[in-house]
BAPA-537804 format. One line per field, with one value per residue: x, y, z of N, C-alpha, C in turn; residue number from 1. Coordinates in Angstrom, 1 decimal. Layout:
N
n_x <- X	... $
n_y <- Y	... $
n_z <- Z	... $
ca_x <- X	... $
ca_y <- Y	... $
ca_z <- Z	... $
c_x <- X	... $
c_y <- Y	... $
c_z <- Z	... $
resi <- NUM	... $
//
This chain:
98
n_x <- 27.6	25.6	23.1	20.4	20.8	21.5	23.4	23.8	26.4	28.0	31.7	32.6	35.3	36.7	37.0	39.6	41.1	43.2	43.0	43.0	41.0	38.3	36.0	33.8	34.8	33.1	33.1	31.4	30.2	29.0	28.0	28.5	27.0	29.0	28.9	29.7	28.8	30.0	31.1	31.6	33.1	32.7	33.4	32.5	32.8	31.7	29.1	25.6	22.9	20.1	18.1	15.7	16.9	19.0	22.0	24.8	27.8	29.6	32.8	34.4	37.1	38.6	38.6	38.6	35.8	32.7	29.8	26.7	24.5	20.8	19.2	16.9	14.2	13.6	16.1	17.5	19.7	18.9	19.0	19.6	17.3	18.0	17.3	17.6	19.9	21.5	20.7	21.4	24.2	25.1	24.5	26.4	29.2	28.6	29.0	31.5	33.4	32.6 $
n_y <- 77.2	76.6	78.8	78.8	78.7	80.8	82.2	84.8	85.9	87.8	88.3	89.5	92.3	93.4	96.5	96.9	96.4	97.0	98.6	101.3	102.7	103.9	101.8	99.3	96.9	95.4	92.5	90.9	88.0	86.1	82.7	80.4	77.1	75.1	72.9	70.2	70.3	72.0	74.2	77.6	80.0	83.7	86.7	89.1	92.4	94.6	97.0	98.2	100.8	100.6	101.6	101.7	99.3	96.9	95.6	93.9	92.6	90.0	87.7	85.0	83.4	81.8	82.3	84.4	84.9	87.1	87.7	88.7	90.1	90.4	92.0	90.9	91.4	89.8	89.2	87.3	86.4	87.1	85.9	88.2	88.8	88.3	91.0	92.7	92.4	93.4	96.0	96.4	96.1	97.8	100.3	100.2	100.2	102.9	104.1	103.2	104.3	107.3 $
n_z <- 3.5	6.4	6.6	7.7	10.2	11.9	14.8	16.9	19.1	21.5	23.5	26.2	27.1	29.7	31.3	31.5	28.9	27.3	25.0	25.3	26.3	28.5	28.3	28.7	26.3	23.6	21.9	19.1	17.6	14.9	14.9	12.6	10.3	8.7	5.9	6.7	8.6	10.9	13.1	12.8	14.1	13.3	13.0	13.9	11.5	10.8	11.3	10.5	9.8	7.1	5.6	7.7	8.9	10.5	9.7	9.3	8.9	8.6	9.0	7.8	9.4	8.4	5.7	2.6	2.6	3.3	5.1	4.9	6.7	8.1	10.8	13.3	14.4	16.7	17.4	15.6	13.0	9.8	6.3	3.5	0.5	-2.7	-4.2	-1.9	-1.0	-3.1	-3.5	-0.1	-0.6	-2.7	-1.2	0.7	-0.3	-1.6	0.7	1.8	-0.1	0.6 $
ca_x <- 27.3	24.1	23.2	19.6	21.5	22.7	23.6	25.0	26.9	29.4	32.2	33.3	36.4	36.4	37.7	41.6	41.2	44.4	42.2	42.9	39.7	37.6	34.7	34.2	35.1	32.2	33.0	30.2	30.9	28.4	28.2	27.4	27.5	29.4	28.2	30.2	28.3	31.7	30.5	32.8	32.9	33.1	33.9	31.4	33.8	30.5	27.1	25.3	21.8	19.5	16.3	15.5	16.6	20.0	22.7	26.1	28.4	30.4	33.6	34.9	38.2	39.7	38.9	38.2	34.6	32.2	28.5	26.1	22.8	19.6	19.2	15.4	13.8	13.6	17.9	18.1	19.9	18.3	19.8	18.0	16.8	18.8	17.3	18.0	21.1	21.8	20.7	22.1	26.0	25.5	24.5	27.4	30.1	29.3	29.3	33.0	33.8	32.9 $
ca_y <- 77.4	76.5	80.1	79.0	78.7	81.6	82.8	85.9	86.3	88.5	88.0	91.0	92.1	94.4	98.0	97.0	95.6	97.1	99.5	102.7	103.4	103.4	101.6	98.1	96.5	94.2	91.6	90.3	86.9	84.6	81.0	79.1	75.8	74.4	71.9	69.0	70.5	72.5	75.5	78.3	81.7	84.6	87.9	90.6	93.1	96.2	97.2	99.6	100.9	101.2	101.3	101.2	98.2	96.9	95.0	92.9	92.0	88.9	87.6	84.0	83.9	80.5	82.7	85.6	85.3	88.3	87.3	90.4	89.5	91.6	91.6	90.5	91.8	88.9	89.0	86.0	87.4	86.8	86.0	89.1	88.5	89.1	92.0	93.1	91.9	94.1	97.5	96.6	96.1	99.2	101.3	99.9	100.5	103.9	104.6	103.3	105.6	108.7 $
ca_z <- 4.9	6.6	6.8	8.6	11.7	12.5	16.1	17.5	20.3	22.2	24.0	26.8	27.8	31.2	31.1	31.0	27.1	26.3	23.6	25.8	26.8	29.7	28.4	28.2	24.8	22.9	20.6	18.5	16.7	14.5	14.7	11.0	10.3	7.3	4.9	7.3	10.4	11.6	13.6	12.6	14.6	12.4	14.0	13.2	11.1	10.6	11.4	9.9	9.4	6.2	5.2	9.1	9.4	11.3	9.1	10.4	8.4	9.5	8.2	8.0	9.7	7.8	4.4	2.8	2.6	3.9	4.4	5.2	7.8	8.5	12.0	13.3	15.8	18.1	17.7	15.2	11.9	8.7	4.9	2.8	-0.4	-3.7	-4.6	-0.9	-0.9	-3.9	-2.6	1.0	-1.1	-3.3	-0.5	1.5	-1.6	-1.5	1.5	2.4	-1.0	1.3 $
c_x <- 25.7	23.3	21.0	19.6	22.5	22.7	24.4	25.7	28.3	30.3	32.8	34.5	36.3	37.5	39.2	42.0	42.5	43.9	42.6	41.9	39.2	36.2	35.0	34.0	34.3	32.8	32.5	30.9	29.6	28.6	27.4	28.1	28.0	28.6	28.2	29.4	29.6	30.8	32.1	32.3	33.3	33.0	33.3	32.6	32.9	29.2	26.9	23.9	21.3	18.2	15.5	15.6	18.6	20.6	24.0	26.7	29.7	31.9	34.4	36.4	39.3	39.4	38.5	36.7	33.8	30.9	27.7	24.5	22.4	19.2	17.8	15.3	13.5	15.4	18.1	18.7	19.7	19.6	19.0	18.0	17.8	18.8	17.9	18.8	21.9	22.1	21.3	23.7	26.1	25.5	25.9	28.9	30.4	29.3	30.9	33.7	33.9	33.8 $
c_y <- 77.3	78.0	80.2	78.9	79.5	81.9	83.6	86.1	86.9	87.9	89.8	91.1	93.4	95.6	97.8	96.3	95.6	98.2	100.8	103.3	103.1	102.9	100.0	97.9	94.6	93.6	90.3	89.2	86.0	83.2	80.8	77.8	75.6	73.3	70.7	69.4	71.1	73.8	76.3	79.9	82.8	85.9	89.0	91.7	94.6	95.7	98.2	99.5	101.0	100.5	100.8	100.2	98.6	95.6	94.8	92.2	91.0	88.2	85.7	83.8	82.7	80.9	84.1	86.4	86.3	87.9	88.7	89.2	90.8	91.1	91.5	90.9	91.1	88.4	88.0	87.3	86.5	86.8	86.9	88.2	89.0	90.3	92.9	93.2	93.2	95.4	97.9	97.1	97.7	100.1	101.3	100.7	101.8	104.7	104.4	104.6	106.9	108.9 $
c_z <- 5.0	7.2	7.5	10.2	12.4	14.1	16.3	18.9	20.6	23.5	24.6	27.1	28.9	30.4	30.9	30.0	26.6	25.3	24.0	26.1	28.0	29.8	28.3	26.8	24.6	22.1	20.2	17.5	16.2	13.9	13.4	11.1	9.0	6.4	5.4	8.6	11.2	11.7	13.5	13.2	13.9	13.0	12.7	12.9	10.5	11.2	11.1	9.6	7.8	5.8	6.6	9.3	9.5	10.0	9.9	9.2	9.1	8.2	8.6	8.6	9.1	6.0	4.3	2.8	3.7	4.0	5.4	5.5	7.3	10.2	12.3	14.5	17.5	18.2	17.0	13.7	10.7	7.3	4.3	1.8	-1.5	-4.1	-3.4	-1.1	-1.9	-3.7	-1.3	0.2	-1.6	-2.2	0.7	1.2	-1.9	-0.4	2.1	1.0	-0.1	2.3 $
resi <- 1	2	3	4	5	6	7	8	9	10	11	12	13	14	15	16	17	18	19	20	21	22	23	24	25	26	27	28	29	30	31	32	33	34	35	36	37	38	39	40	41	42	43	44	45	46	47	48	49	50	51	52	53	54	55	56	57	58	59	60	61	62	63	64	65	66	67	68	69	70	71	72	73	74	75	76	77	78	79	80	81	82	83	84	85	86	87	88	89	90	91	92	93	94	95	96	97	98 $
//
């Protein structure tokens, strides 16, 4: 995946979602491109803070791949770095543990 083309975007659904609630219901989805140029929407499946910074995990919906952003302050979402990448997973790992 061409993972320098990311885009985020939501899709709303009005207060009668069906969810039971009386709020409207977000759903965040990023666009990547494949290797053939096939834009594939992947349905944001977390977000979570650390190390003051904003994280999104996104999920491919034609496998089981999981790919983890850093969110950037002008809203584009970044690939970290390995070592990033490293400390974001562990800190992630134990946090579903608790």
């Amino acid at each position: 995946m061409d993972k320098e083309k990311n885009e985020l975007h939501h899709h709303e659904h009005g207060e009668d979602c069906g969810c039971g609630h009386d709020h409207e219901h977000e759903h965040f989805v990023v666009d990547l491109e494949d290797d053939n140029g096939n834009v594939i929407s992947c349905p944001i499946i977390d977000a979570f803070e650390f190390e003051d910074k904003e994280y999104i995990l996104a999920q491919d919906p034609n496998e089981d791949s999981v790919y983890l952003f850093r969110a950037a302050e002008n809203g584009e979402l970044e690939v970290p770095e390995e070592d990033e990448f490293d400390r974001v997973s562990k800190f992630y790992s134990e946090e579903l543990e608790d």
